[in-house]
Residue frames as qw, qx, qy, qz and C-alpha x, y, z in Angstrom:
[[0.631, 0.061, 0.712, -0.303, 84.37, 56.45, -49.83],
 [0.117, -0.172, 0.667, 0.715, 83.21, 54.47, -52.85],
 [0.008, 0.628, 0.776, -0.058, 79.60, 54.41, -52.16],
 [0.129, -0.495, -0.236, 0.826, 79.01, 57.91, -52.86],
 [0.491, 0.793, 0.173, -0.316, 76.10, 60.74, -54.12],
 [0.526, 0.054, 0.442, 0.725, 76.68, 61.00, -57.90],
 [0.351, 0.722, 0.294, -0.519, 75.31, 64.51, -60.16],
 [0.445, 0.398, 0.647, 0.474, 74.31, 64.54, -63.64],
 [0.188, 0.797, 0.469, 0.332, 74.02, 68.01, -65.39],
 [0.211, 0.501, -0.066, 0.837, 74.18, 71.33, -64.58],
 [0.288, -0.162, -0.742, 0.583, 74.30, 73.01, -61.66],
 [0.345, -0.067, -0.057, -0.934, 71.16, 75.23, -62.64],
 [0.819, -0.048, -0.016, -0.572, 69.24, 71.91, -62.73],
 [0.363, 0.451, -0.810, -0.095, 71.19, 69.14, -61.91],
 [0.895, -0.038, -0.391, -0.212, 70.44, 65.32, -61.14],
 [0.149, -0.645, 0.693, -0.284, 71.24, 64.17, -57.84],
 [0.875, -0.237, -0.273, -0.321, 71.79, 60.70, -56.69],
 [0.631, -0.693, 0.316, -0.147, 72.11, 59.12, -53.72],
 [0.637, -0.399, 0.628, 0.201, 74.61, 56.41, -54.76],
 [0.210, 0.746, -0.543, -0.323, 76.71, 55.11, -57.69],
 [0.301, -0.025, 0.950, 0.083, 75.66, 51.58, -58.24],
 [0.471, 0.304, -0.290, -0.776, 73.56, 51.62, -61.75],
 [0.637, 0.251, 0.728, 0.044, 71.57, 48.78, -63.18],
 [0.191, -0.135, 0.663, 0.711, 72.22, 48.84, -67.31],
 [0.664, 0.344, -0.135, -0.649, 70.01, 49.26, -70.38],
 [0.116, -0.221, 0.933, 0.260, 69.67, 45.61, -71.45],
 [0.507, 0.171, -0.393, -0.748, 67.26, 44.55, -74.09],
 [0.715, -0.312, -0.593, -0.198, 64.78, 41.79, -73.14],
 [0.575, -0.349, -0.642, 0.369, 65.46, 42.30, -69.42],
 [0.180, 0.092, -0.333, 0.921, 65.65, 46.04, -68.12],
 [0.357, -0.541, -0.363, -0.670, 61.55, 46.68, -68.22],
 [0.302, -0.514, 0.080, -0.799, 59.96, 48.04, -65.20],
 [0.818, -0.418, -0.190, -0.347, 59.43, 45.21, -63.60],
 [0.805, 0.159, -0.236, 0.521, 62.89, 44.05, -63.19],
 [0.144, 0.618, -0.072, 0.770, 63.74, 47.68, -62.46],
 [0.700, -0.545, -0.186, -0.421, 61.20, 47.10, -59.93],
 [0.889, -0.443, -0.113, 0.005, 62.97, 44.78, -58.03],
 [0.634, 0.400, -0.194, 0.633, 66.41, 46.24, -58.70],
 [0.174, -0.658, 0.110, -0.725, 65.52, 49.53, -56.81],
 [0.806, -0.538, -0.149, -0.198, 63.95, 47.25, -54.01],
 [0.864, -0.386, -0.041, 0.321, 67.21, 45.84, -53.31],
 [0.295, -0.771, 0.181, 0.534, 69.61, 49.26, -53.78],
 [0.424, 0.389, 0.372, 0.728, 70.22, 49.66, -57.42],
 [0.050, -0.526, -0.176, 0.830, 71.28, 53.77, -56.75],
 [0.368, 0.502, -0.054, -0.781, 69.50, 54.65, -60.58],
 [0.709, 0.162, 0.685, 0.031, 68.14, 52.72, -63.45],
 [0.128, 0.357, -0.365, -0.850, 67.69, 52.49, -67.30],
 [0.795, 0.367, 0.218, -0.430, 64.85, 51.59, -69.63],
 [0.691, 0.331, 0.575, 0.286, 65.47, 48.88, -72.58],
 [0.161, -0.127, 0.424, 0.882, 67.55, 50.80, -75.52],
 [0.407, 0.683, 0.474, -0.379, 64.03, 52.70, -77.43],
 [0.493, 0.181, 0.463, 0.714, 63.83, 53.26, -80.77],
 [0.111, 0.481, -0.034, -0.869, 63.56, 57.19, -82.24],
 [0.333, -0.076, -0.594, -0.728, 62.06, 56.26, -85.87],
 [0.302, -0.417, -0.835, -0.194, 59.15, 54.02, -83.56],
 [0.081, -0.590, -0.521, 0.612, 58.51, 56.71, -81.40],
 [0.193, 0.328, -0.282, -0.881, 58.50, 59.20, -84.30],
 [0.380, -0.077, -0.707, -0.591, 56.18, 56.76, -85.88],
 [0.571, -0.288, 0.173, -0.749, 53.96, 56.65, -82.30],
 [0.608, 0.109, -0.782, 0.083, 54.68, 52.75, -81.81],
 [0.678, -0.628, 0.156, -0.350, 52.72, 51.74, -78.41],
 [0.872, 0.018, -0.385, 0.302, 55.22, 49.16, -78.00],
 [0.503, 0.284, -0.344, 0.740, 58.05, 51.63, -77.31],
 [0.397, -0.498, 0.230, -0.736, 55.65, 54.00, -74.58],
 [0.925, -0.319, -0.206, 0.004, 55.51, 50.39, -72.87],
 [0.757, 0.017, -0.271, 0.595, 59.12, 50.22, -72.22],
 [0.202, 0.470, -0.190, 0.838, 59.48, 53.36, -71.29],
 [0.635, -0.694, -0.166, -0.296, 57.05, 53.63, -67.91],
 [0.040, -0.481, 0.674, -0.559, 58.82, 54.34, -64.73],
 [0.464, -0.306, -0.797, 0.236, 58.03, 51.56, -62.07],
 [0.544, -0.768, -0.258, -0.216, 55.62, 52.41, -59.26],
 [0.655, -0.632, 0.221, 0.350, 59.23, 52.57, -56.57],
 [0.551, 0.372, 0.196, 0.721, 61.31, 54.15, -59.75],
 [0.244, 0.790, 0.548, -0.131, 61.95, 57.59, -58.39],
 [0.092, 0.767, -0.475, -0.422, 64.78, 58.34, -60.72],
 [0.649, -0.063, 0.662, 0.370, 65.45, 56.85, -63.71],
 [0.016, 0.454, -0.562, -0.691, 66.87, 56.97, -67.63],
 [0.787, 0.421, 0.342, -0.294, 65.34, 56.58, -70.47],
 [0.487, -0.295, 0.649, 0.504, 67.56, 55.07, -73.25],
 [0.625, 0.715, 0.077, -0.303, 66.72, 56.16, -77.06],
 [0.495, -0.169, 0.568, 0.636, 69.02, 55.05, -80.36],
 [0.440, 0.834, 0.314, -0.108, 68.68, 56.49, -83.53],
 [0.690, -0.112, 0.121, 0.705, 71.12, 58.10, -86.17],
 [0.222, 0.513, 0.324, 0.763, 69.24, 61.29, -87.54],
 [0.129, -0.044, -0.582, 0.802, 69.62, 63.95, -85.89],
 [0.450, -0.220, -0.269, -0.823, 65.91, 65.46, -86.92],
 [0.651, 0.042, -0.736, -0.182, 64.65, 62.11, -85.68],
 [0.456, -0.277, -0.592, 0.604, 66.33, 61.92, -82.38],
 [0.122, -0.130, 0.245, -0.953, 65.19, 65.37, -81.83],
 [0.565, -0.266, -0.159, -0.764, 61.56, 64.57, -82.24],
 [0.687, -0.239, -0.664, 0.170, 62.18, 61.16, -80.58],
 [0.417, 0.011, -0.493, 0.763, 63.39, 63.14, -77.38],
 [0.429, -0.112, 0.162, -0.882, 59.94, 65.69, -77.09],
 [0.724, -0.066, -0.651, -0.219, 58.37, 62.41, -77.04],
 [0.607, -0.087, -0.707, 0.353, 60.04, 61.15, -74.43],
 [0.228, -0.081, -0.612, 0.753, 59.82, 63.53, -72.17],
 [0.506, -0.158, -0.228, -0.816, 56.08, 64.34, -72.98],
 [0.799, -0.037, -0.391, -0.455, 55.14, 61.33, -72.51],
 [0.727, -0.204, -0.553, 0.353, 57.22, 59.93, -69.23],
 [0.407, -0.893, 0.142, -0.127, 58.98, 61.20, -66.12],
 [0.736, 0.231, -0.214, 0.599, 62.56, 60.64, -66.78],
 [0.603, -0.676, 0.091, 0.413, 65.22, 61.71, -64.96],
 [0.156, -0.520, 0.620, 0.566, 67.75, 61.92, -67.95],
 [0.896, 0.405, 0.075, -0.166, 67.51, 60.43, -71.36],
 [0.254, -0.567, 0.628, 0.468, 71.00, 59.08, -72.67],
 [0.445, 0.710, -0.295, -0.459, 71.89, 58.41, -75.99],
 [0.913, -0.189, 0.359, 0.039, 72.86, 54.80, -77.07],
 [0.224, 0.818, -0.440, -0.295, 76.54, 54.92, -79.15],
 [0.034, -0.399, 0.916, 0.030, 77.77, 51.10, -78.40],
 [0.837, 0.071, 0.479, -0.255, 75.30, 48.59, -79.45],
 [0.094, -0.419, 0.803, 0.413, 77.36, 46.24, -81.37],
 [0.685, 0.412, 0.593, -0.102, 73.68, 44.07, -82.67],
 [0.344, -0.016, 0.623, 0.702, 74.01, 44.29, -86.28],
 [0.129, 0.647, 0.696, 0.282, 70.56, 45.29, -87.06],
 [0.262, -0.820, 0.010, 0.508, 71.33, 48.54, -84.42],
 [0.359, -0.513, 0.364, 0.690, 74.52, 49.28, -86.22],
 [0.318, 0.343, 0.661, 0.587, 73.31, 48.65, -90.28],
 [0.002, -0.884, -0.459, -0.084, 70.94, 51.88, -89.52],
 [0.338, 0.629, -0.257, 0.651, 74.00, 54.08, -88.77],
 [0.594, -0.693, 0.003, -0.409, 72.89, 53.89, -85.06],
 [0.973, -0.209, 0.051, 0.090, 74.73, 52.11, -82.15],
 [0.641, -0.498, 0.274, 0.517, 78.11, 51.44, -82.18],
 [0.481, 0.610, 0.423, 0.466, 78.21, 52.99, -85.87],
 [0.146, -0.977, -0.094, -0.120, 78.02, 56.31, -84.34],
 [0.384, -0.849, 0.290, 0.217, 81.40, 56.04, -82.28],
 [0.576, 0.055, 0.511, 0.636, 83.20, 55.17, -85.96],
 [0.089, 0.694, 0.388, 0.600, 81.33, 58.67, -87.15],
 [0.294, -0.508, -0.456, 0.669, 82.10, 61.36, -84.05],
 [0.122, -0.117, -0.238, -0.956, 80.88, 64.08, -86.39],
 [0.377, -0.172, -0.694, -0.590, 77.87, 62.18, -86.67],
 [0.462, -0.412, -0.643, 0.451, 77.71, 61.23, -82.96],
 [0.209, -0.233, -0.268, 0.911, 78.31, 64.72, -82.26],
 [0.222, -0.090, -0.608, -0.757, 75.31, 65.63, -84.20],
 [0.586, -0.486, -0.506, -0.406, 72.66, 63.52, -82.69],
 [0.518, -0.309, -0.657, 0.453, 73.78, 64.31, -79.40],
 [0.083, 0.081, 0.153, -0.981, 73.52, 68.14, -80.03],
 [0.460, -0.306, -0.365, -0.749, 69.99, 67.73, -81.49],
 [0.524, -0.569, -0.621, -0.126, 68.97, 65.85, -78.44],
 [0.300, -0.285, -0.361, 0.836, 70.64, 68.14, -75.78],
 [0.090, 0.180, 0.297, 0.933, 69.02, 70.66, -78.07],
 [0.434, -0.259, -0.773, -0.382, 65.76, 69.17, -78.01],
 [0.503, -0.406, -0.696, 0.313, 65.51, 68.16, -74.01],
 [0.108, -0.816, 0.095, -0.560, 65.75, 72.44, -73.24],
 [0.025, 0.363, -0.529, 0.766, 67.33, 71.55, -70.09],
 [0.804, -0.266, -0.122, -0.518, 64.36, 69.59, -68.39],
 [0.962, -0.251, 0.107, 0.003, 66.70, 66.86, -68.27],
 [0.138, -0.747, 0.556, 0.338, 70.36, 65.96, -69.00],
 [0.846, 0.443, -0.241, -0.174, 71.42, 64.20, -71.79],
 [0.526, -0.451, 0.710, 0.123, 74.02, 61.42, -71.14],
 [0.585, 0.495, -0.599, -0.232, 75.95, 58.89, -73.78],
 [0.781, -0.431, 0.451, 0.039, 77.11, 55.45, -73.92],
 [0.348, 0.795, -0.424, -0.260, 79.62, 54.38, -75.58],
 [0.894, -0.420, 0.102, 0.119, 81.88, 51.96, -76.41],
 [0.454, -0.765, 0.147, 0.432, 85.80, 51.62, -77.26],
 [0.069, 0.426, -0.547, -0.718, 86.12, 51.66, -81.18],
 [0.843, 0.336, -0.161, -0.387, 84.51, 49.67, -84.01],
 [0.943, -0.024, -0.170, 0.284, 87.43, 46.94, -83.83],
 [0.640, -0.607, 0.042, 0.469, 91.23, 47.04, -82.85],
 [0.375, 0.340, 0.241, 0.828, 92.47, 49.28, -86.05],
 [0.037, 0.533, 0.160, 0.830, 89.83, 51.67, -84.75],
 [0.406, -0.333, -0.598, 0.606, 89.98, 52.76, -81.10],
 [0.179, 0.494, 0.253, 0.812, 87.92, 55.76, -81.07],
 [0.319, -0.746, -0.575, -0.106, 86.65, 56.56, -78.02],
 [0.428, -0.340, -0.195, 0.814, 88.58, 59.34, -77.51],
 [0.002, -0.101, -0.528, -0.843, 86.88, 61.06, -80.59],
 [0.327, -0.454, -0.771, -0.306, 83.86, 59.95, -79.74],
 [0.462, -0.530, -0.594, 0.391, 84.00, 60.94, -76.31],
 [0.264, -0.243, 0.000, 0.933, 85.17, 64.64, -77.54],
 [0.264, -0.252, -0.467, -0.805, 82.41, 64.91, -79.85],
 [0.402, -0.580, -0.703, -0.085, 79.94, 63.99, -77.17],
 [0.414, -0.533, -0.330, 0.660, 81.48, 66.28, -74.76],
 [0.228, -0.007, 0.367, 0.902, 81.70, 69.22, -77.41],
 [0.135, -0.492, -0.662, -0.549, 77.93, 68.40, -77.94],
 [0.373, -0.408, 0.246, -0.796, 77.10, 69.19, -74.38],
 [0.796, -0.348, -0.488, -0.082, 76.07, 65.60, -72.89],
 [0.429, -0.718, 0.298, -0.461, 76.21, 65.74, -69.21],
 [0.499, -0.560, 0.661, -0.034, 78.10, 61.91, -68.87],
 [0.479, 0.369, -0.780, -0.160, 79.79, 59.29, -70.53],
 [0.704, -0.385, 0.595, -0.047, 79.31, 55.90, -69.81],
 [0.378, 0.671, -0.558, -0.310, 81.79, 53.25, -71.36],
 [0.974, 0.090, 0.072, -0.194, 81.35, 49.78, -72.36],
 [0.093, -0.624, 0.682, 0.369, 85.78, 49.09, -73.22],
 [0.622, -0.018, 0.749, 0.228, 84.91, 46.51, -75.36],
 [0.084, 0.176, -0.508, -0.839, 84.82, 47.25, -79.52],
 [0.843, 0.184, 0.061, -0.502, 81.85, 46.37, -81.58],
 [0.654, 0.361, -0.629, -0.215, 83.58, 43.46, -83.07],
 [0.125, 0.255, -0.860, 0.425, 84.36, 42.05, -79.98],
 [0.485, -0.453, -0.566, -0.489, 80.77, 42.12, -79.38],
 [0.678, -0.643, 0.112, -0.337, 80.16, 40.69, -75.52],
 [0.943, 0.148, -0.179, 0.238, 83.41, 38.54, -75.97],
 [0.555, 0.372, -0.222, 0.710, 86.66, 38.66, -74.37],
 [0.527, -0.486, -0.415, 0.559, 87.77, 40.76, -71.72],
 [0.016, 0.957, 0.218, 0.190, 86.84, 44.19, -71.23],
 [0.609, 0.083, -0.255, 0.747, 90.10, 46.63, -71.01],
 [0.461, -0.764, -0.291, 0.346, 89.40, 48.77, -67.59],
 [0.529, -0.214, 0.176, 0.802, 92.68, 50.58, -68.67],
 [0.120, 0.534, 0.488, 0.680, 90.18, 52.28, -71.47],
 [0.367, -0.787, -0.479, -0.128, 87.78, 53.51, -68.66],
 [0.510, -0.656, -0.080, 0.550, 90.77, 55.19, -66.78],
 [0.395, -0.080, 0.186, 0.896, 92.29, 56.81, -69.38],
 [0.059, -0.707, -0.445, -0.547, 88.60, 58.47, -70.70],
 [0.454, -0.840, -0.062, 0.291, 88.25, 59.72, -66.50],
 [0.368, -0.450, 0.199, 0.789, 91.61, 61.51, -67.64],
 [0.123, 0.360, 0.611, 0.694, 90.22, 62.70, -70.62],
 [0.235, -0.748, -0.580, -0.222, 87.29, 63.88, -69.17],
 [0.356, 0.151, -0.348, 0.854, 89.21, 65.57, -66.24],
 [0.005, -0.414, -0.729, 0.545, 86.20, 65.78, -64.08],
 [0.247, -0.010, -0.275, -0.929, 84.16, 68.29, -66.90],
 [0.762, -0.105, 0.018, -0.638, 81.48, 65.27, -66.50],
 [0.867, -0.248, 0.409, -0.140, 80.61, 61.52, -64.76],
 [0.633, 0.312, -0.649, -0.285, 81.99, 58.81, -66.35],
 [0.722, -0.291, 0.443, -0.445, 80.66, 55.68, -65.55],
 [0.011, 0.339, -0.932, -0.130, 82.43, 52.05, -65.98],
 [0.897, 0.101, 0.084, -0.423, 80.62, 48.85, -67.69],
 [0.473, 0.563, -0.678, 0.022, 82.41, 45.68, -68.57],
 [0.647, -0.088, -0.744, 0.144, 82.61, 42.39, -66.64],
 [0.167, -0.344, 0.538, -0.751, 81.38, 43.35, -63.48],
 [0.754, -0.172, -0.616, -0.153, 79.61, 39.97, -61.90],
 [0.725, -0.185, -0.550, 0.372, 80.49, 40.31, -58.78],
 [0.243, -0.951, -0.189, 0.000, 80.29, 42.94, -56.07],
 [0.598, -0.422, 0.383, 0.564, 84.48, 42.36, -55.40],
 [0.571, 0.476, 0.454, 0.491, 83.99, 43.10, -59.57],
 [0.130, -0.848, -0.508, -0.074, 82.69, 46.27, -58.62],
 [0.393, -0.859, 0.158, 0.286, 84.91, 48.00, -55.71],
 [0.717, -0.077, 0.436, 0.538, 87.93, 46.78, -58.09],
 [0.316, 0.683, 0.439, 0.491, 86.34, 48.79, -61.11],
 [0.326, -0.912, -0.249, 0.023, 85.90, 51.59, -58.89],
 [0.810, -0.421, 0.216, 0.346, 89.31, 51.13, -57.45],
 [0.628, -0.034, 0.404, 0.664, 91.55, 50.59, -60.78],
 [0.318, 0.557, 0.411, 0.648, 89.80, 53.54, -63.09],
 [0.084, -0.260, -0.219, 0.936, 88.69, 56.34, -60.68],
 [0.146, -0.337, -0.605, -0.706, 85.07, 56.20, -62.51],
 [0.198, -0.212, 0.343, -0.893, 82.12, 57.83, -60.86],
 [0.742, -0.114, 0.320, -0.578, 80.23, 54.94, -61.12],
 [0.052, 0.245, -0.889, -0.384, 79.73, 51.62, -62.33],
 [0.744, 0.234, -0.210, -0.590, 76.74, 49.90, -64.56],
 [0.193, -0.282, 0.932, 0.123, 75.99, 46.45, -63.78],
 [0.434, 0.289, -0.374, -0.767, 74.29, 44.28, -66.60],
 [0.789, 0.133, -0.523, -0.294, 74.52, 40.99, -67.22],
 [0.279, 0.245, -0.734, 0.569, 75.85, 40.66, -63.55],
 [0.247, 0.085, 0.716, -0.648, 72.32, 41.06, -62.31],
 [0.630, -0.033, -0.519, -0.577, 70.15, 39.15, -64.63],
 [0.841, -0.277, -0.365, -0.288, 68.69, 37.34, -62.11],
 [0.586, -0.044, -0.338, 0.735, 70.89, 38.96, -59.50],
 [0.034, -0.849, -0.173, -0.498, 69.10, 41.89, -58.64],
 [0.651, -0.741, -0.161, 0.022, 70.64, 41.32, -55.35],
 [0.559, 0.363, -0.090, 0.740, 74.34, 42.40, -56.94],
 [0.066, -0.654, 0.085, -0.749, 73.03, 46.08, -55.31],
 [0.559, -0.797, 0.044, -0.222, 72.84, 45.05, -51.99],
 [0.854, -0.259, 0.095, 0.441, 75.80, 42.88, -51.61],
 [0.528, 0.512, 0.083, 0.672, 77.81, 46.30, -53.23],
 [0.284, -0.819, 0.028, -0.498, 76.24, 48.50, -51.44],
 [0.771, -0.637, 0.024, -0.011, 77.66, 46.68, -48.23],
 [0.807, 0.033, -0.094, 0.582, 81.00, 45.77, -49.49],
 [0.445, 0.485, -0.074, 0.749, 81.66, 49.45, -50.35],
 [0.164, -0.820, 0.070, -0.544, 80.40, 50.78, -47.49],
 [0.742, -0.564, 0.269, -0.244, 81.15, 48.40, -44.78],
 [0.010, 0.544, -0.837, -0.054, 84.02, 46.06, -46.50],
 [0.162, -0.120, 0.979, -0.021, 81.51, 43.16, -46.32],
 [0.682, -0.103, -0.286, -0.665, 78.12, 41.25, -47.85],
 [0.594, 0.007, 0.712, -0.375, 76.33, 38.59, -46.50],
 [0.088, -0.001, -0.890, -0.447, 75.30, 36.09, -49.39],
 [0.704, 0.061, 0.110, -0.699, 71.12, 35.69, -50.10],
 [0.413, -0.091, 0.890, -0.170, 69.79, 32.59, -49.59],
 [0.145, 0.196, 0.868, 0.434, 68.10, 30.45, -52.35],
 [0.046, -0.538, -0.828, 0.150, 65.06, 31.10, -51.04],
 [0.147, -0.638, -0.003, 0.756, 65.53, 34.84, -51.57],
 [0.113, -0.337, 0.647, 0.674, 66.38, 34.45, -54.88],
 [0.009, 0.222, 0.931, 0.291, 63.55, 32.64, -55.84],
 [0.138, -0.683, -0.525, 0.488, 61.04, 35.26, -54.02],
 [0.036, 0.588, -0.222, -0.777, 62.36, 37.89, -56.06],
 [0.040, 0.030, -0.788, -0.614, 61.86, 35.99, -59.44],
 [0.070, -0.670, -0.716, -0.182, 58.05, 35.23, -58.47],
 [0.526, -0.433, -0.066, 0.729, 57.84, 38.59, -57.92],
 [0.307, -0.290, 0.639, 0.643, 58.96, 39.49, -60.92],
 [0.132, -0.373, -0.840, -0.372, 56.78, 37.51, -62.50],
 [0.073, -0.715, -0.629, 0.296, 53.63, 39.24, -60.62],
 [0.148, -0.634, -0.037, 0.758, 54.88, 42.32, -61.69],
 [0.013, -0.267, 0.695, 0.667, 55.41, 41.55, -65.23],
 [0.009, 0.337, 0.939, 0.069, 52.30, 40.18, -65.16],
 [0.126, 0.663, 0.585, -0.450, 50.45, 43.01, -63.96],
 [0.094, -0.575, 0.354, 0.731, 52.33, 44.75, -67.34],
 [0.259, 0.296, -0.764, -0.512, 52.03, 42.38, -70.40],
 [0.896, 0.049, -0.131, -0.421, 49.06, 39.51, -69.10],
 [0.774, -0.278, 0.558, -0.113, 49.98, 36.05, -67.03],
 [0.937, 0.263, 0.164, 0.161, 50.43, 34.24, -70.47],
 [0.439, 0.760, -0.224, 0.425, 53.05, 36.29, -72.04],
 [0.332, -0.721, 0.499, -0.347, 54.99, 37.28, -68.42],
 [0.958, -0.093, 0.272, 0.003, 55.00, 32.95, -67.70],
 [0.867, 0.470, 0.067, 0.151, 56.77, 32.79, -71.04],
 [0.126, 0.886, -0.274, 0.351, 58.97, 35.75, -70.91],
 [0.226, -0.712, 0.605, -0.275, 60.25, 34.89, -67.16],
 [0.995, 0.054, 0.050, 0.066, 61.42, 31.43, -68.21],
 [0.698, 0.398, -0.299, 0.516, 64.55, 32.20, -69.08],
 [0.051, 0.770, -0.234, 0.591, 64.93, 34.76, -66.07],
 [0.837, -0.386, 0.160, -0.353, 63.81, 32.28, -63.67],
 [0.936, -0.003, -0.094, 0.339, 66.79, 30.17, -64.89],
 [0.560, 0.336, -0.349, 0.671, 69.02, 32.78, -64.11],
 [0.557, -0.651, 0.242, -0.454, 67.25, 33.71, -60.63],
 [0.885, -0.436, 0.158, -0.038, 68.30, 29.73, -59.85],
 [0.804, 0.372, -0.417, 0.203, 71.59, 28.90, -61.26],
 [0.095, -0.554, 0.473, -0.678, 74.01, 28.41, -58.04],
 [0.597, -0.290, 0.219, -0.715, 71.27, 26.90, -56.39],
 [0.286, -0.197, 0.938, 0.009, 71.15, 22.94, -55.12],
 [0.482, 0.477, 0.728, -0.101, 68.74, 21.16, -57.22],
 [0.200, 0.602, 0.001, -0.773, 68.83, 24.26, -59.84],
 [0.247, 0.117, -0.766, -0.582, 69.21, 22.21, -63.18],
 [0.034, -0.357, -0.915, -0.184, 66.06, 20.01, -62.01],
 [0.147, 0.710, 0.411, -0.552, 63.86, 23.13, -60.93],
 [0.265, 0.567, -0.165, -0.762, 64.73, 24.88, -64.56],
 [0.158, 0.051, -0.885, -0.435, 63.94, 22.24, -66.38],
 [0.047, 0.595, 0.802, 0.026, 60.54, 21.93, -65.14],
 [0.018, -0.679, -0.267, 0.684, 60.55, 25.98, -65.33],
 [0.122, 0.448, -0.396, -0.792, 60.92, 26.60, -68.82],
 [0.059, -0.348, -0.899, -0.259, 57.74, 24.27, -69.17],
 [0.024, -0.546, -0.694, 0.469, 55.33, 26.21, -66.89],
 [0.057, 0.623, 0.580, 0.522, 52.31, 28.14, -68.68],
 [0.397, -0.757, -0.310, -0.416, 50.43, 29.97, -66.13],
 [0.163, -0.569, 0.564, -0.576, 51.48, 31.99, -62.29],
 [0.860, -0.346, 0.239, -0.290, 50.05, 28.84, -60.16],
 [0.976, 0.124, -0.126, 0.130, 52.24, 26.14, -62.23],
 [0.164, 0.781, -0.366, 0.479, 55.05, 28.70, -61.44],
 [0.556, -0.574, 0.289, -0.527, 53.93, 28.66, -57.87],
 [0.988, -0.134, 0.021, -0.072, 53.76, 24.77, -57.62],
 [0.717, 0.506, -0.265, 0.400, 57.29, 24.65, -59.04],
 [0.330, 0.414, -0.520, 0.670, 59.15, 26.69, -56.63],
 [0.611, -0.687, -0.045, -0.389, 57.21, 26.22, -53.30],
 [0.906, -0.364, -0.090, 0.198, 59.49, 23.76, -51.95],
 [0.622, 0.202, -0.076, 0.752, 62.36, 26.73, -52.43],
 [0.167, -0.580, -0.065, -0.795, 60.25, 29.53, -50.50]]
């Protein structure tokens, strides 16, 4: 089947889960509230927002925000970046002091520039010594409490394809899965992710540990296909369920049953206020208003009337003007 339990780690302590439909790290959208409503509708495990090691080493309440598990979170990853290994080590007793993770993975493919000028991020999978480095000190670090997972992506540009290197030095370190992003840093989010990359790493890997597929997946058909063409043990959707949280149910059904049913506007719009209650009960009504402007335009796009409902959404201050806004879609 392609709906099926995935494990992470060893078999002295290993990470089970029930299914094999992930929701990404993604920076300004993955926090706890989102998460929140991912899980509701069958996202099988989650991650936190990429964390920085030097701001946890430097005790940054910001970063012990992102990190909280949702109240209905009761597995999920905490994501950490960082290039020294000393760093990442102390970043990693942190983490798991101070949460209930499930896993903690290791971020190798952020292609931002500010990520990557620190040696962090994709930087790492153009340095597999280095990679291989901060992955032992956090494997080192975690004693087995948790597994350590990577992500990765497929070189620094098209002269330098390294994720074979990368992927050996991660595996060498002892990380318990790979997930892969096929697109270079230069390519950034552009262009077309090459699947072909994700199948050949599953042969690489040769079943020693997961490997899980990212890359245009928007669609649940985006999904079984991924599945399908690479033989990966999961797949990580991102920017397919900004304001899609309902990607995980309509997957879940295709892969188990061969069909979804489409959610109705009104659905869609339920989940974003929501959202917004949730995020609210996190960060304070003003801030959360602001914040789920943009998310609220990508809860409606699709939707009849959607350009005149986000255009009076990315005006609204306060959870009632919210309210007023989308009643006549609930």
């Amino acid at each position: 089947m392609l709906y099926r339990p995935v494990t992470i780690g060893s078999a002295v302590q290993p990470l089970s889960l029930d299914g094999n439909i992930f929701l990404a790290p993604v920076a300004g959208y993955s926090d706890r509230s989102f998460r929140s409503i991912c899980v509701d509708c069958g996202a099988s495990f989650t991650y936190t927002e990429m964390v920085s090691a030097e701001a946890l080493v430097r005790r940054s309440d910001k970063t012990h925000v992102i990190m909280r598990r949702a109240q209905n979170e009761r597995l999920y990853a905490v994501q950490i970046f960082g290039s020294n290994p000393e760093t990442i080590s102390r970043a990693v007793a942190i983490v798991l002091d101070a949460t209930e993770c499930s896993c903690l993975d290791i971020n190798c493919g952020c292609p931002v520039p500010k990520i990557v000028k620190t040696g962090a991020g994709s930087a790492l999978i153009r340095n597999p010594d280095k990679l291989h480095d901060v992955v032992s000190a956090a494997v080192a670090a975690a004693q087995g409490r948790v597994p350590v997972t990577v992500k990765i992506r497929s070189g620094w540009d098209v002269h330098e394809m390294t994720w074979k290197e990368a992927a050996g030095a991660a595996l060498d370190a002892g990380v318990s899965a790979i997930t892969i992003h096929p697109r270079t840093r230069a390519q950034g989010y552009e262009g077309k992710a090459d699947w072909n990359i994700i199948a050949a790493l599953v042969e690489f890997v040769a079943g020693r540990v997961p490997v899980f597929g990212s890359g245009d997946l928007f669609t649940p058909e985006d999904a079984r296909d991924m599945l399908l063409q690479t033989g990966c043990d999961a797949v990580m959707f991102a920017r397919g369920a900004m304001g899609n949280p309902f990607i995980f149910t309509e997957t879940t059904a295709l892969l188990k049953t061969g069909s979804y049913s489409n959610v109705s506007s009104a659905a869609r719009i339920a989940a974003g206020f929501k959202e917004l209650q949730l995020l609210t009960s996190d960060v304070g009504e003003e801030r959360a208003c602001k914040e789920m402007r943009k998310r609220f335009c990508a809860y409606t796009k699709g939707i009849a009337g959607g350009a005149e409902l986000r255009n009076r959404l990315v005006h609204a201050a306060t959870i009632a003007e919210y309210n007023d806004i989308v009643r006549a879609y609930v």
